[in-house]
C-alpha positions as CSV (number, residue, x, y, z in Angstrom):
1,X,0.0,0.0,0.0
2,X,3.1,2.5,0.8
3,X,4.7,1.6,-2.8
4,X,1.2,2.1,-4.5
5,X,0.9,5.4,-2.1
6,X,4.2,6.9,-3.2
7,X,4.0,5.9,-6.7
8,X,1.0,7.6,-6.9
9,X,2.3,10.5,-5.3
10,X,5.7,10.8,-7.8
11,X,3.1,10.9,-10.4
12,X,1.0,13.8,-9.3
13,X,4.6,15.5,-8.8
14,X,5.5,15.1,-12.3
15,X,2.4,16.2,-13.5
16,X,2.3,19.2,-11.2
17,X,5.9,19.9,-12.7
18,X,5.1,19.1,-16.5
19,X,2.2,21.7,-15.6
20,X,4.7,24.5,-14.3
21,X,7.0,23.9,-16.8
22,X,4.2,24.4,-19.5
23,X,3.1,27.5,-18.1
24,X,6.7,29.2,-17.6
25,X,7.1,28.3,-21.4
26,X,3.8,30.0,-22.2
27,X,4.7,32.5,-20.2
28,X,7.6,33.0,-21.9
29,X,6.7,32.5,-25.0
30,X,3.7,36.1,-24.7
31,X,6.5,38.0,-22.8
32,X,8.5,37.2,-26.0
33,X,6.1,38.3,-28.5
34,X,5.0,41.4,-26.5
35,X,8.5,42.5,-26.9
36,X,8.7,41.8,-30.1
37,X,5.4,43.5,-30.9
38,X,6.2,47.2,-29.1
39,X,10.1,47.1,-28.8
40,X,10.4,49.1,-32.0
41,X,7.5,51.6,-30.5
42,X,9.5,52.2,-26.9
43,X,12.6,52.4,-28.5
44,X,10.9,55.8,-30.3
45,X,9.5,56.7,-27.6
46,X,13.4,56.3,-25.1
47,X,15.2,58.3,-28.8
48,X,12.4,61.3,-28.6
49,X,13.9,62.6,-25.8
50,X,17.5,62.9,-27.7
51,X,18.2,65.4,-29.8
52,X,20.4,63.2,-32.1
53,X,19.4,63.8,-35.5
54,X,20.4,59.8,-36.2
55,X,18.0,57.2,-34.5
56,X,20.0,54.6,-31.7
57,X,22.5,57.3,-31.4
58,X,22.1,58.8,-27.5
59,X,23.4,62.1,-26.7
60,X,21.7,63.1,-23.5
61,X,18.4,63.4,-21.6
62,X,16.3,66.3,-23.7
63,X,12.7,67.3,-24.6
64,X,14.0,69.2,-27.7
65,X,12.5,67.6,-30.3
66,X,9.1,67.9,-28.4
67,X,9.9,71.8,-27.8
68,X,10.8,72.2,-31.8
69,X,7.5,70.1,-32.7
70,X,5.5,72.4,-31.1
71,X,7.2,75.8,-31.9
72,X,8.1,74.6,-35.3
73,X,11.8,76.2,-35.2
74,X,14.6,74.1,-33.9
75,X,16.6,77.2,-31.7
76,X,19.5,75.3,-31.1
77,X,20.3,74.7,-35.1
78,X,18.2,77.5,-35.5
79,X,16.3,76.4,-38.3
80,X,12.6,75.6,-38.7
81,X,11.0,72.5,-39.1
82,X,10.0,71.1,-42.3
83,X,6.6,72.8,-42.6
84,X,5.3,69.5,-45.3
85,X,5.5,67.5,-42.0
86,X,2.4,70.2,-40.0
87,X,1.3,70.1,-43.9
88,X,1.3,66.4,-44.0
89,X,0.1,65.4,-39.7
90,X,-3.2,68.5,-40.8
91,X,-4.2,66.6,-43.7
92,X,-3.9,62.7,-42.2
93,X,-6.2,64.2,-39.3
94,X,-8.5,65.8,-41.9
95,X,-8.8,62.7,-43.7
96,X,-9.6,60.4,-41.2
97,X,-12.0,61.9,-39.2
98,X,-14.1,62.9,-42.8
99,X,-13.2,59.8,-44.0
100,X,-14.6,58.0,-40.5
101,X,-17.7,60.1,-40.0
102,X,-19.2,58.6,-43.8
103,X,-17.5,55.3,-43.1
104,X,-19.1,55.4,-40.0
105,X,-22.7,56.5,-41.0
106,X,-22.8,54.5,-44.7
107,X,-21.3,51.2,-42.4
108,X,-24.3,51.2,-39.8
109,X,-26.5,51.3,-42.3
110,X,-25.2,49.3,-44.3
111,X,-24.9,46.6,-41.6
112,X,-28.5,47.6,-40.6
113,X,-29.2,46.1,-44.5
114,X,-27.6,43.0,-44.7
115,X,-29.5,42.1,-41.3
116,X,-32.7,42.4,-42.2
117,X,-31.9,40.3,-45.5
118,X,-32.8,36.9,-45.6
119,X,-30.7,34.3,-44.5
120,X,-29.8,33.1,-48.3
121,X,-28.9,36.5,-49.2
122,X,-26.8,37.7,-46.0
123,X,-24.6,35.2,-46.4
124,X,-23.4,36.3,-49.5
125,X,-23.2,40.0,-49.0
126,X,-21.2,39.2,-45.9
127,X,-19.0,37.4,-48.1
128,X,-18.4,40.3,-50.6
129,X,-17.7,42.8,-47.3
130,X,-15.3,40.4,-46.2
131,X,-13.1,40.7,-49.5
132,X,-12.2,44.3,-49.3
133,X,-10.5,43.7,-46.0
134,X,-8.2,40.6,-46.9
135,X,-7.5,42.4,-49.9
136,X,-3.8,43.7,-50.1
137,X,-4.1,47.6,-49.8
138,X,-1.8,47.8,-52.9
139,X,-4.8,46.2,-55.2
140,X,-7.2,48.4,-53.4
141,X,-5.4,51.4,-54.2
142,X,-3.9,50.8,-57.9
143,X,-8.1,49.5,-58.8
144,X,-9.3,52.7,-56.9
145,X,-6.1,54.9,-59.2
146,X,-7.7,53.2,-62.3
147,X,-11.0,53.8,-62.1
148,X,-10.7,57.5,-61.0
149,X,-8.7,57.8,-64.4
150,X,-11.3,55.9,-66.2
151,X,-13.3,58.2,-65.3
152,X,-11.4,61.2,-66.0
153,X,-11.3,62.3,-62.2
154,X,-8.8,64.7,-60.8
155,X,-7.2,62.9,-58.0
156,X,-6.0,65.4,-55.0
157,X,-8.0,65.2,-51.5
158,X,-11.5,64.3,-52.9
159,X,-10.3,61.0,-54.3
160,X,-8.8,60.3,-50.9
161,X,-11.2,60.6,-48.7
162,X,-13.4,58.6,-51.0
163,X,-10.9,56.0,-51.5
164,X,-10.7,55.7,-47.2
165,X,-14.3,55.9,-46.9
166,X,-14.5,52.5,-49.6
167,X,-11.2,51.3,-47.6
168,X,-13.0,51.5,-43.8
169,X,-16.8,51.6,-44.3
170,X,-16.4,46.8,-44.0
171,X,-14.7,47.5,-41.1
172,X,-17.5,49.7,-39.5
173,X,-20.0,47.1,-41.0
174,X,-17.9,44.3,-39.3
175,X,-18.1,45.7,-35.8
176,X,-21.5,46.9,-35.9
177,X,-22.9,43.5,-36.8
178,X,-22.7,41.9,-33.4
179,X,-24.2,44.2,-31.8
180,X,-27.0,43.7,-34.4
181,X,-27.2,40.4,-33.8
182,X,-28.0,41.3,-29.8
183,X,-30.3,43.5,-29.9
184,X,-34.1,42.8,-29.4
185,X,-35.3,42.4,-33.3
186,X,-38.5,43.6,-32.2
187,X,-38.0,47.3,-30.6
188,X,-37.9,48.6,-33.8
189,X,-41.2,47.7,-35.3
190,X,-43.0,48.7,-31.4
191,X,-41.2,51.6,-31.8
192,X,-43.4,52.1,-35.3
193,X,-46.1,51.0,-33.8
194,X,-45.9,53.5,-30.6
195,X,-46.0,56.6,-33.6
196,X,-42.8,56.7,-34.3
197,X,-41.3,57.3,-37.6
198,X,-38.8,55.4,-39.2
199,X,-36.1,57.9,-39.1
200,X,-36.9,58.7,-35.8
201,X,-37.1,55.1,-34.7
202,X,-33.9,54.7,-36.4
203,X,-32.4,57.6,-34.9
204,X,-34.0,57.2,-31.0
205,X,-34.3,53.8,-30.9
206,X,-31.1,51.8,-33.0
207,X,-28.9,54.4,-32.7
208,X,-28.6,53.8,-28.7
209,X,-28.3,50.5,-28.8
210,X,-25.9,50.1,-31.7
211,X,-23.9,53.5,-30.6
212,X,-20.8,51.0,-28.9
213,X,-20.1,49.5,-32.1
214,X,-20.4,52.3,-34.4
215,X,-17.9,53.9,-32.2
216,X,-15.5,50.9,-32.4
217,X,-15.8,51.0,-35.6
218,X,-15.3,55.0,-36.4
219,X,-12.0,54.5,-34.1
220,X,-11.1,51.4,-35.9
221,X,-11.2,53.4,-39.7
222,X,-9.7,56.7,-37.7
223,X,-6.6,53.9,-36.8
224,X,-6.9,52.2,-40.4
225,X,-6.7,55.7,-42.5
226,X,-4.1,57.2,-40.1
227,X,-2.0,54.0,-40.7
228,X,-2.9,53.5,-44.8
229,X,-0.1,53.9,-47.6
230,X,-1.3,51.8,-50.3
231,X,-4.1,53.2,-51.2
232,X,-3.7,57.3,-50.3
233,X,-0.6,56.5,-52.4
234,X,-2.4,55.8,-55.6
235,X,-4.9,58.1,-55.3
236,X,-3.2,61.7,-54.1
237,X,-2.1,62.3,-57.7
238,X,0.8,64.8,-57.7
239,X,-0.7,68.3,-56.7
240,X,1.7,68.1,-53.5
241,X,-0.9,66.2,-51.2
242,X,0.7,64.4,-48.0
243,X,-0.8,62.6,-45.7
244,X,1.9,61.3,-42.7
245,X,2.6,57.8,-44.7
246,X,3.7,59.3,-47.8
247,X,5.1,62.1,-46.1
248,X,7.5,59.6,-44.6
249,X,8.4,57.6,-47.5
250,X,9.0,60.6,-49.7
251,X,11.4,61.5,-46.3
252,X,13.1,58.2,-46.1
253,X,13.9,57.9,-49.6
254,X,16.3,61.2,-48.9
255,X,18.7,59.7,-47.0
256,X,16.7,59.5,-43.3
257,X,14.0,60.6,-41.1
258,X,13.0,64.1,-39.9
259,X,13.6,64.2,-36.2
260,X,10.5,65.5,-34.5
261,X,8.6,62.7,-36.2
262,X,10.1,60.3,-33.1
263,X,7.9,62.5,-30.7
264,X,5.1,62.7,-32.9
265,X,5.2,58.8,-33.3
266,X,5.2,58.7,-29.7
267,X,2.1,61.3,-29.1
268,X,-0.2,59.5,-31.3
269,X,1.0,56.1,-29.7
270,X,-0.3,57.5,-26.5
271,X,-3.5,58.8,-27.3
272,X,-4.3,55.5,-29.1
273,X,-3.2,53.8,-25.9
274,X,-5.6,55.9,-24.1
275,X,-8.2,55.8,-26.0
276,X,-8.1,52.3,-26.3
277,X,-8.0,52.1,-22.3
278,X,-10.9,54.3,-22.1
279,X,-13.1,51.9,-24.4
280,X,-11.9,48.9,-22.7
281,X,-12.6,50.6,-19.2
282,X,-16.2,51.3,-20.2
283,X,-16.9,48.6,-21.9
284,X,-15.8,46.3,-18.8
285,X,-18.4,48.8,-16.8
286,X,-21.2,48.3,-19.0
287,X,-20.8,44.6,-19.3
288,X,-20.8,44.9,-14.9
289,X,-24.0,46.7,-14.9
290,X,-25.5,44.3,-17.0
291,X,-24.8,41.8,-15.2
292,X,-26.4,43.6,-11.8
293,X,-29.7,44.2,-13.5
């Protein structure tokens, strides 16, 4: 009984360490990929507060490059900074909040269609959304570049916006769906039947309860068209448009990188953060007070 007893107990002990030694290697394994995912991000962040013009080199504890972002005039060299880059960071900002606000609106209603479809028919449609978003942003850009010049269109900021609006409005449809799929299918039509008219059932009614997706998805193209190359390449033409992507290629290709765009990198890395923290935050909130009533 004492040999079956401790046999049984050297067995639990190798399991119990097969189990640690699985989860340290898990472990591990995340911690690995985390740092591969935002090393390149913090090692921005740690160079913007150098003001070495050459990225990895450290010359000192400075907030220079932030003080010459904002003034726009570098006082030490005593130069200004590249205006193209305010030109360029004005334009992005334009672009994707337009270019979110229709993606946004045409998206919800949009998803709002392909709900009330039948079965047969949403299943295809979803399909055909789907495509645009596994599609390589080069193809959607060099097809959206061809069919503006098919049509004799002058391409410039118009063309752009339109071309992010096409790029992010299945992304918008994508995270409004779900919340489509939880709502009562049924507060629409007693809304119609309580007087109401369909815009304002729509608008009083929908809205609210499909307001946390929308706004996922207006954040999600805002992130998309901030981060897009392919296809504002394609369609900016050449009347000096720059949006921050093409601003830094055309940069690159001179030999290196303007410096204050390390503390511009790492502004808009923080306000993503925190705006991602915010959504998270109320969104673990909500799902709280659901669960109390």
């Amino acid at each position: 009984m004492k040999t079956t007893l401790s046999t049984a107990q050297l067995e639990a002990k190798k399991r119990q360490r097969s189990l640690t030694i699985r989860r340290i290697a898990s472990q591990s394994y995340l911690w690995l990929l985390l740092l591969l995912l935002y090393a390149p991000i913090l090692l921005i962040i740690v160079f913007s507060f150098t003001k070495s013009k050459v990225f990895g080199n450290w010359t000192g504890f400075t907030v220079q490059l932030y003080e010459n972002l904002f003034t726009g005039y570098d006082r030490v060299a005593q130069v200004h900074v590249d205006p193209n880059l305010y030109h360029s960071l004005f334009y992005t900002l334009l672009i994707a909040v337009v270019a979110a606000t229709f993606a946004t609106l045409l998206g919800t209603l949009a998803a709002i269609g392909i709900f009330n479809m039948r079965q047969k028919h949403r299943k295809p449609i979803q399909f055909l959304n789907s495509i645009p978003m596994i599609n390589p942003d080069i193809l959607t850009g060099i097809s959206l570049f061809l069919l503006f010049v098919s049509l004799g269109i002058a391409r410039g900021l118009t063309t752009v916006i339109i071309a992010h609006v096409v790029f992010c409005t299945p992304y918008v449809v994508l995270s409004v769906m779900p919340r489509l799929t939880k709502m009562n299918p049924n507060i629409y039509e007693a809304a119609l039947d309580l007087g109401a008219t369909p815009f304002q059932a729509l608008r009083k009614v929908m809205m609210p309860e499909l307001w946390p997706g929308m706004f996922s998805g207006f954040i999600l193209s805002i992130t998309l068209s901030i981060d897009d190359f392919g296809v504002t390449f394609f369609t900016k033409g050449s009347g000096g448009l720059d949006t921050l992507s093409t601003f830094i290629y055309a940069d690159a290709r001179k030999g290196g990188l303007t410096p204050e765009l390390r503390p511009l990198f790492s502004l808009i890395f923080i306000t993503m953060l925190v705006l991602l923290i915010i959504i998270n935050w109320r969104a673990a909130r909500q799902a709280k007070q659901t669960k109390k009533k």
